[in-house]
Backbone as CSV, one residue per row, in Angstrom:
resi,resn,N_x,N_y,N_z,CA_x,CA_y,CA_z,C_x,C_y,C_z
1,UNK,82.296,31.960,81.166,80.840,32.143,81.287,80.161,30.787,81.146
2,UNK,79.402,30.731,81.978,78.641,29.246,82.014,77.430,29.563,81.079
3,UNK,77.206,27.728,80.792,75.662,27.958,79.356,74.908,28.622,79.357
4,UNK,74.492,29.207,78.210,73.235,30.547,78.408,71.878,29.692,78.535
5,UNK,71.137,30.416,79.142,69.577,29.748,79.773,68.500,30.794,79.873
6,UNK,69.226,32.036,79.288,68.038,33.347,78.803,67.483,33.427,77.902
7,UNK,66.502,33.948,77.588,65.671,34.028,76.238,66.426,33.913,74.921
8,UNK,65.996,32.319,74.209,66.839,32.226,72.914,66.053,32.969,71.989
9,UNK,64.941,33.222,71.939,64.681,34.138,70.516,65.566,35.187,70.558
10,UNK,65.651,36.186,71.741,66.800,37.159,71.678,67.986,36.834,70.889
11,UNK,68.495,35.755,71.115,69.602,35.346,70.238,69.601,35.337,68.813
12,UNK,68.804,34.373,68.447,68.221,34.538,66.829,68.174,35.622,66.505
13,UNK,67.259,36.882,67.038,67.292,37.767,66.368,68.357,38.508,66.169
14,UNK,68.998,38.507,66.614,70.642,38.682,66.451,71.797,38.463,65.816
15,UNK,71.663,36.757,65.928,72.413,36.145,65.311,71.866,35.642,63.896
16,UNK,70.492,35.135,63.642,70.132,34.621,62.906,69.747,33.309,63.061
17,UNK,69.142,32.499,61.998,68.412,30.995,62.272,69.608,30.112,62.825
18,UNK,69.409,29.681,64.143,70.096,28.736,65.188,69.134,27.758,65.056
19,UNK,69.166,26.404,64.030,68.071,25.000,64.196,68.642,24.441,65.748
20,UNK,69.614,24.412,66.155,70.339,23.502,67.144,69.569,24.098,68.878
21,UNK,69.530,25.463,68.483,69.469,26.253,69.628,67.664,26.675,70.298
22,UNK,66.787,26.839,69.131,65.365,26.557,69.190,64.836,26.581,68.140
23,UNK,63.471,25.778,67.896,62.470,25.654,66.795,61.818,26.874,66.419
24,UNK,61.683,27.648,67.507,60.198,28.407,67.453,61.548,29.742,66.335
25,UNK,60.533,30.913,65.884,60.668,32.004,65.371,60.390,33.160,65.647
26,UNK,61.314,34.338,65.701,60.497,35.365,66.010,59.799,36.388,65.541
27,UNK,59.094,36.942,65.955,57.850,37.870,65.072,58.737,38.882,64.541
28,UNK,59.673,39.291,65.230,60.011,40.609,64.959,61.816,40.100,64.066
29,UNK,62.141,41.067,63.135,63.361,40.482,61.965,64.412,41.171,62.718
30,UNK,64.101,42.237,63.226,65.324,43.279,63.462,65.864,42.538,64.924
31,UNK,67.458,43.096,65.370,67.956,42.610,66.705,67.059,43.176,67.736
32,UNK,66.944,42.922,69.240,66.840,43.355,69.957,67.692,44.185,70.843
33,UNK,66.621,45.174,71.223,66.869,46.482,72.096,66.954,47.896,71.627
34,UNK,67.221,48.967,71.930,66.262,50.109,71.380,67.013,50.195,70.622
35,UNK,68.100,50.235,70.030,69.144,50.463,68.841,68.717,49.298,67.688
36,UNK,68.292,48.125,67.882,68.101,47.771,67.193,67.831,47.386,65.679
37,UNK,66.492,48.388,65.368,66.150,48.925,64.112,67.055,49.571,63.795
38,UNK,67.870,50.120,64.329,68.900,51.714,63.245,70.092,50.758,62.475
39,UNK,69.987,51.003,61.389,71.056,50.469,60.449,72.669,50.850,60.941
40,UNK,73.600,49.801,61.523,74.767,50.650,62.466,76.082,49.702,61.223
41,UNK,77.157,50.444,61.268,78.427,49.953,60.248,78.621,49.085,61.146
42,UNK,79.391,47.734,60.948,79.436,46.664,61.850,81.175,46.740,61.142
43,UNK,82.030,46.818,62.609,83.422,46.563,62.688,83.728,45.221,62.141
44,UNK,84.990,44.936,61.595,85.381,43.326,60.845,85.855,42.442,62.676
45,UNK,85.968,43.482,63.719,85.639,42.415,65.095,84.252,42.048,65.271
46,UNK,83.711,43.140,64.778,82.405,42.539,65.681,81.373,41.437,64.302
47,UNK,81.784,41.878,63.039,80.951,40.272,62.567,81.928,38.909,62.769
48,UNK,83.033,39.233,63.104,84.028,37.709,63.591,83.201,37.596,64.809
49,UNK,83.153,38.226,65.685,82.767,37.946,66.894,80.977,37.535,66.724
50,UNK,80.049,37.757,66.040,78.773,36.762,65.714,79.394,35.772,65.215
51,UNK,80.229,35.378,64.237,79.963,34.349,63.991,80.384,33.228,65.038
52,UNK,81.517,33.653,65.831,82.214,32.832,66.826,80.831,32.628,67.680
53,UNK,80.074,33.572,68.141,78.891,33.208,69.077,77.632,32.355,68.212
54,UNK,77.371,32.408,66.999,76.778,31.643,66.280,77.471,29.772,66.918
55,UNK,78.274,29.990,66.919,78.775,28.549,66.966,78.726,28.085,68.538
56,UNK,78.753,28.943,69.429,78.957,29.229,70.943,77.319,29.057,71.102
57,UNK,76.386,29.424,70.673,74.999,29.420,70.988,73.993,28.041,70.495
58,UNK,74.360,27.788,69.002,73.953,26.742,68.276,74.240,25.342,68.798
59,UNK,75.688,25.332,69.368,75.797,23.808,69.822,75.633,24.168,71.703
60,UNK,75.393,25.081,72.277,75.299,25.257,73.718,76.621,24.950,74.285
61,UNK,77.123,25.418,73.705,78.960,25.528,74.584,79.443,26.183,75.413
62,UNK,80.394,25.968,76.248,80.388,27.613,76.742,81.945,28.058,76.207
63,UNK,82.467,29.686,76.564,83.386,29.866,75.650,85.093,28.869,75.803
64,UNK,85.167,28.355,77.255,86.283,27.526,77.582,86.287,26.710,76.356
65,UNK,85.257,26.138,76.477,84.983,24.643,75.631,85.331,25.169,74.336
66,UNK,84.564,26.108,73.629,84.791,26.389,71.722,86.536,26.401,72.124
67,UNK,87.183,27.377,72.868,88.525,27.710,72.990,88.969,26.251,73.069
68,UNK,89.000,25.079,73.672,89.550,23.967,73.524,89.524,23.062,72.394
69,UNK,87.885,23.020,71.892,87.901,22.429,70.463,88.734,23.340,69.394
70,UNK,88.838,24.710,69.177,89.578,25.270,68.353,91.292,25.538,68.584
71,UNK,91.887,24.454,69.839,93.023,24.154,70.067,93.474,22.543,69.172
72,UNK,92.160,21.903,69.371,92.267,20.614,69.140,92.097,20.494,67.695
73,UNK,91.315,21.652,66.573,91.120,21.537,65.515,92.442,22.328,64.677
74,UNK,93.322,22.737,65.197,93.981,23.559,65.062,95.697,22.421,64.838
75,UNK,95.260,21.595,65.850,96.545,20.161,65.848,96.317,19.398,65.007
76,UNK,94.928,19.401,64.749,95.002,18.221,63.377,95.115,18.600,62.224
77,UNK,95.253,17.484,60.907,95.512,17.955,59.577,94.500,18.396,59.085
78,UNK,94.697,19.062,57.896,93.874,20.149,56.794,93.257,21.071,58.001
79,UNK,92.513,21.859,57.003,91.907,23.351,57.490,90.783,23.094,59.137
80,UNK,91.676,24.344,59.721,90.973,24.206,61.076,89.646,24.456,61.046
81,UNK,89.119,25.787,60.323,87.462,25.621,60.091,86.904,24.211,60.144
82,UNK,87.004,23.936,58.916,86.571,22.487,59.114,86.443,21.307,60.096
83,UNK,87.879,20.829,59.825,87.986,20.615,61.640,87.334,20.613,62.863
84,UNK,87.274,22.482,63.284,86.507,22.640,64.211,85.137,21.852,64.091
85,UNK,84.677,22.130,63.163,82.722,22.411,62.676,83.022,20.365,62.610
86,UNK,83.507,19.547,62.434,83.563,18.200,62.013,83.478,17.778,63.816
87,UNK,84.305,18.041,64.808,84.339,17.966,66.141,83.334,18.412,67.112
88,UNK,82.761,19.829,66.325,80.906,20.241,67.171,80.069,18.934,66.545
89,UNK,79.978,19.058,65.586,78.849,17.894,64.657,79.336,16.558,65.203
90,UNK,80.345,16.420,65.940,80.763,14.791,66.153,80.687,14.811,67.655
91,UNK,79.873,15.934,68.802,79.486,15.328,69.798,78.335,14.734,70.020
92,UNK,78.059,13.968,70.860,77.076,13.278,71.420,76.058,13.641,71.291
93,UNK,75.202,14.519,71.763,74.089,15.331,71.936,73.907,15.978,70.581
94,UNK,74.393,16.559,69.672,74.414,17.192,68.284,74.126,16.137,67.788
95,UNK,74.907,14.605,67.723,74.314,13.336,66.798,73.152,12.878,66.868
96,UNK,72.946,13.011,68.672,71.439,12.189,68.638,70.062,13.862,68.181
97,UNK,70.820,15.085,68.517,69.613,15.651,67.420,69.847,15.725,65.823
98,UNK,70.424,15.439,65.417,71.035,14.998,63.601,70.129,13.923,63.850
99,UNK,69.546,13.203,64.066,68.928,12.052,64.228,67.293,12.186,64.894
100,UNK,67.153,13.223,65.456,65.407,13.362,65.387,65.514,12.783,67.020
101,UNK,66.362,12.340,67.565,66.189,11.734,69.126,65.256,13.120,70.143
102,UNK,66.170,14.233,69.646,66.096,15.505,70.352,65.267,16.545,69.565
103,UNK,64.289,17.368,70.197,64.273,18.529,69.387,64.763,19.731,68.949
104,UNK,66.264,19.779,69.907,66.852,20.604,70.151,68.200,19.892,70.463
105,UNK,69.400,21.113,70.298,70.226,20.728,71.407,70.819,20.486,72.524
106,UNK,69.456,21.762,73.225,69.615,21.634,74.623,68.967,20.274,75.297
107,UNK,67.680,19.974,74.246,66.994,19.368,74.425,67.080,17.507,74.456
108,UNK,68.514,17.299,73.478,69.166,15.936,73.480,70.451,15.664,74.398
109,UNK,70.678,16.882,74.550,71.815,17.057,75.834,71.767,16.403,76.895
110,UNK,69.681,16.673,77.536,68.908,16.686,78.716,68.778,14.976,78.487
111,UNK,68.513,14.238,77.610,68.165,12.583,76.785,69.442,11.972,77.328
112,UNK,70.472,12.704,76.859,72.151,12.217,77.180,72.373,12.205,78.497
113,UNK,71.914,13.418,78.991,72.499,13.414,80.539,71.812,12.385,81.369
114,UNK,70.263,12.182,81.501,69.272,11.607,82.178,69.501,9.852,81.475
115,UNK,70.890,9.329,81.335,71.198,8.432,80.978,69.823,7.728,79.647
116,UNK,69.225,8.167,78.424,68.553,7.195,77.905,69.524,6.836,76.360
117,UNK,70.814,7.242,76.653,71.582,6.819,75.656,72.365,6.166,75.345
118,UNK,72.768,4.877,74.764,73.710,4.469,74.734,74.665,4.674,73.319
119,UNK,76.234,3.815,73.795,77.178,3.987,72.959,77.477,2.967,72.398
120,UNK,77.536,2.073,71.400,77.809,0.729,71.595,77.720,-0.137,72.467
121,UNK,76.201,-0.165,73.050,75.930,-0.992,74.234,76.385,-0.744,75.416
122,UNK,77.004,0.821,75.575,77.050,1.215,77.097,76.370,2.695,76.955
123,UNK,75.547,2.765,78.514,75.034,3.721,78.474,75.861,4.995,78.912
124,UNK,75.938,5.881,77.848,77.030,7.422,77.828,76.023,8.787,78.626
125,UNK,76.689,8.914,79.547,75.891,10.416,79.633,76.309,11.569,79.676
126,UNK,77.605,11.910,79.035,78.380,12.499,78.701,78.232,13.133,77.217
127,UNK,77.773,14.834,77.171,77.472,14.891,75.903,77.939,15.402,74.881
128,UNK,79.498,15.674,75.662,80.579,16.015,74.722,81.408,14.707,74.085
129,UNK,80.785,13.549,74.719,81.427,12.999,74.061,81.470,12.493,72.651
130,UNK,82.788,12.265,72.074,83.368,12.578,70.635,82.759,11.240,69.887
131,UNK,81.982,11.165,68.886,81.469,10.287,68.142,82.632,9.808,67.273
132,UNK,82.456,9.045,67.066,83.606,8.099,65.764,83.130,6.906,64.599
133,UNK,83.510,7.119,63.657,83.079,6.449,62.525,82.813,5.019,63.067
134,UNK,82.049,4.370,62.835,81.371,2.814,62.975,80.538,2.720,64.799
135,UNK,80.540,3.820,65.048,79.670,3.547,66.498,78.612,3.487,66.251
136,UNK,77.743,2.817,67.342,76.388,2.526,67.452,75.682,3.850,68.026
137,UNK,75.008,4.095,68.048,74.275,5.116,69.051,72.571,4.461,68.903
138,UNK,72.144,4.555,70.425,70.812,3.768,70.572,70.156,4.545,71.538
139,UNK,68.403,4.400,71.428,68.123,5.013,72.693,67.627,3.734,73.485
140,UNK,68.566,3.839,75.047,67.906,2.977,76.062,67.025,2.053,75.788
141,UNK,67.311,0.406,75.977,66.023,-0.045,76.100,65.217,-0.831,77.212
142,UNK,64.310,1.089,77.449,63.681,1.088,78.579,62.192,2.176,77.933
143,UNK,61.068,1.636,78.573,59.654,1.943,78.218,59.937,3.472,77.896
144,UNK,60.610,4.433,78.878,59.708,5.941,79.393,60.573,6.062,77.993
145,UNK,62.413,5.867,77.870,63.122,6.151,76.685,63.030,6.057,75.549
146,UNK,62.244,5.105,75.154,61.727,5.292,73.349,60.231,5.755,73.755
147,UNK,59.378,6.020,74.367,58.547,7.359,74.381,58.996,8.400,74.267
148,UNK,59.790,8.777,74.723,60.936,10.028,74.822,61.029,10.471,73.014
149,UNK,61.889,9.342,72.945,62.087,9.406,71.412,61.581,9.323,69.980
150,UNK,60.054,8.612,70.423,59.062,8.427,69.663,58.977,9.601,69.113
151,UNK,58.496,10.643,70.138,57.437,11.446,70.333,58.649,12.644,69.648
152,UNK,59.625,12.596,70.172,60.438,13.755,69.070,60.577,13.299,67.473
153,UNK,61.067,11.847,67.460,61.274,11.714,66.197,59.854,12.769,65.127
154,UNK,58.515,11.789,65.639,57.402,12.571,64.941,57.506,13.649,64.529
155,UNK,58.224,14.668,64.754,58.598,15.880,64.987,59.804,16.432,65.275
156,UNK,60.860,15.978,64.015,62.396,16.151,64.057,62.724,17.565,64.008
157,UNK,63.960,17.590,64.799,64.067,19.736,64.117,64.359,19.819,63.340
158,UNK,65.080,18.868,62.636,65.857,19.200,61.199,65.428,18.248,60.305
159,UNK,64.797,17.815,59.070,64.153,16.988,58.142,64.749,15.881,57.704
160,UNK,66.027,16.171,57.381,67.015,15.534,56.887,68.191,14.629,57.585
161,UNK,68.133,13.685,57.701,69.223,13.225,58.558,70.525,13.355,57.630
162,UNK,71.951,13.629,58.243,72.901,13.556,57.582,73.320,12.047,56.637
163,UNK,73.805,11.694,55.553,73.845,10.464,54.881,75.218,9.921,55.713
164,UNK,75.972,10.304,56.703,77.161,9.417,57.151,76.023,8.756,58.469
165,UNK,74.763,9.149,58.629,74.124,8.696,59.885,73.242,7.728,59.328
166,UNK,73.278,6.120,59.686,72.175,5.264,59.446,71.048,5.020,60.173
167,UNK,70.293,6.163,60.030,69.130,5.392,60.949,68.081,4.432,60.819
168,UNK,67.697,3.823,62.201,66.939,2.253,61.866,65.570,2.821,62.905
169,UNK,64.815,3.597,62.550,64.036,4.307,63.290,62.751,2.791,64.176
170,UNK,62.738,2.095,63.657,62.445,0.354,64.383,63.065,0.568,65.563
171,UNK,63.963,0.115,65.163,64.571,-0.228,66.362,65.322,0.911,67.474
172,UNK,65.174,2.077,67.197,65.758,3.511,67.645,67.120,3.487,67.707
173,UNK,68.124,2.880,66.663,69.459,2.895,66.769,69.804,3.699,65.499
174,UNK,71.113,4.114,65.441,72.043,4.438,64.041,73.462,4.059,64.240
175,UNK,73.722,4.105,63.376,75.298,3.323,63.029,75.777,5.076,62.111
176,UNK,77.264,5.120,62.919,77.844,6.571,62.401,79.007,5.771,61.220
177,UNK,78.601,5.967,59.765,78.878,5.263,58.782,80.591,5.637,58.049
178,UNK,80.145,7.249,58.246,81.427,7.415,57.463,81.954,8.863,58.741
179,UNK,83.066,9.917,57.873,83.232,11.274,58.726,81.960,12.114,58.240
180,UNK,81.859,13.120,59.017,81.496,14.204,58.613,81.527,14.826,57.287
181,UNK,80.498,15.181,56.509,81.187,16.127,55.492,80.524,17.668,55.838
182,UNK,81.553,18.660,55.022,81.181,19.864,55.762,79.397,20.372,55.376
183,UNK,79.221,20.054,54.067,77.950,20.481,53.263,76.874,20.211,54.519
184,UNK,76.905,19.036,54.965,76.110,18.737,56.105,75.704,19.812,57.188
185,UNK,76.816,20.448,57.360,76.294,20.952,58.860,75.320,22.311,58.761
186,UNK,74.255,21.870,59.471,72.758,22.569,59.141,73.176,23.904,59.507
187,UNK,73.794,24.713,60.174,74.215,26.050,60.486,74.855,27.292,59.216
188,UNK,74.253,28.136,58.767,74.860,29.118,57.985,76.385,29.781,58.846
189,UNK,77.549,29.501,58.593,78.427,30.409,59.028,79.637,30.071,58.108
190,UNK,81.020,31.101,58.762,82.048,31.397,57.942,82.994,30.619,58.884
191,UNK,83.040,29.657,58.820,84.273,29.512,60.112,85.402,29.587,59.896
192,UNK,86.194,30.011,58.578,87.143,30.872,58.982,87.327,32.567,59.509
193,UNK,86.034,32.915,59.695,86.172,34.355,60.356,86.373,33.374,61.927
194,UNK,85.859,32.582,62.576,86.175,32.242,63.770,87.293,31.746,63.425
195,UNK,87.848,30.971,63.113,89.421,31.059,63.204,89.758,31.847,63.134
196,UNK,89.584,32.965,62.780,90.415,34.297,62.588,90.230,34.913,64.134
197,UNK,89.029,35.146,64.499,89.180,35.585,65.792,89.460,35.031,66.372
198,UNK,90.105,33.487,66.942,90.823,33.125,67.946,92.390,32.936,67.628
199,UNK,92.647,33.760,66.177,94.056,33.631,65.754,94.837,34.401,66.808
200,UNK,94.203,35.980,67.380,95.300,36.210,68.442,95.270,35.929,69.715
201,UNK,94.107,35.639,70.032,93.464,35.104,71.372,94.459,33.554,71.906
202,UNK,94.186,33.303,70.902,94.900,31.601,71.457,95.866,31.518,70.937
């Protein structure tokens, strides 16, 4: 299934607070559609299966992609949860919104793709690509691109920048200092129930 591009409040209300996925909120608490409101027993597949889409919606993935990062988190050492969630938080587009570049994730994706980003002095527009301890990340320096970025920073989605991220909001660069730690990642979930659901799948 290719990226979703339908109404994200629907999602939220569903899934719950997605910062990555949109700002806004919705009026109404309960899921959508006429079942909605009725209090229903939820199968141990089907809350594995929110949380796996929590993670599928929040960073804008589609399901190939989570299935490949949870191959790749799965080869390396210590716990794959982790892992996984250290490899979403360490792409491209997720760093520069950890950083106020973006207001969103769809929304720093669009910054990444439309080339105003660079990587250590080359411009990346690739927004899976994998961040690594001591890189630079900068926005373009070109007029329309730190307008771009101005104007979100003013108005970050998330308040807090992570402490492995140095930002030099002057000059619109950060330096990626240390790894990931898990406490960081702004998303409520269990990610070992998603490991669990791709335990027989993959």
């Amino acid at each position: 299934m290719s990226r979703y591009r339908g109404p994200r409040l629907r999602i939220t209300r569903r899934l719950g607070d997605l910062p990555g996925l949109t700002r806004k909120t919705a009026k109404r608490s309960h899921p959508p559609g006429q079942h909605g409101q009725a209090r229903r027993k939820r199968s141990e597949y089907a809350i594995r299966l929110e949380e796996k889409q929590k993670l599928r919606f929040n960073y804008g993935i589609s399901e190939r992609q989570l299935v490949r990062y949870v191959k790749k988190a799965r080869a390396q050492e210590g716990s794959t949860g982790t892992n996984l969630l250290k490899l979403l938080e360490n792409r491209l587009d997720n760093v520069c919104f950890r950083l106020g570049f973006g207001p969103t994730i769809p929304g720093s994706r669009q910054l990444v793709n439309h080339g105003h980003v660079s990587v250590n002095g080359k411009i990346t527009d690739i927004a899976s690509y994998q961040c690594k301890a001591g890189d630079v990340i900068a926005i373009r320096d070109n007029k329309a691109s730190k307008q771009l970025a101005q104007a979100n920073l003013e108005f970050p989605g998330l308040a807090n920048v992570p402490p492995h991220l140095e930002l030099d909001k002057t000059k619109l660069s950060a330096k990626i200092s240390a790894k990931t730690d898990r406490e960081w990642v702004a998303i409520e979930i269990n990610e070992l129930l998603v490991v669990e659901y791709y335990s027989r799948k993959v």
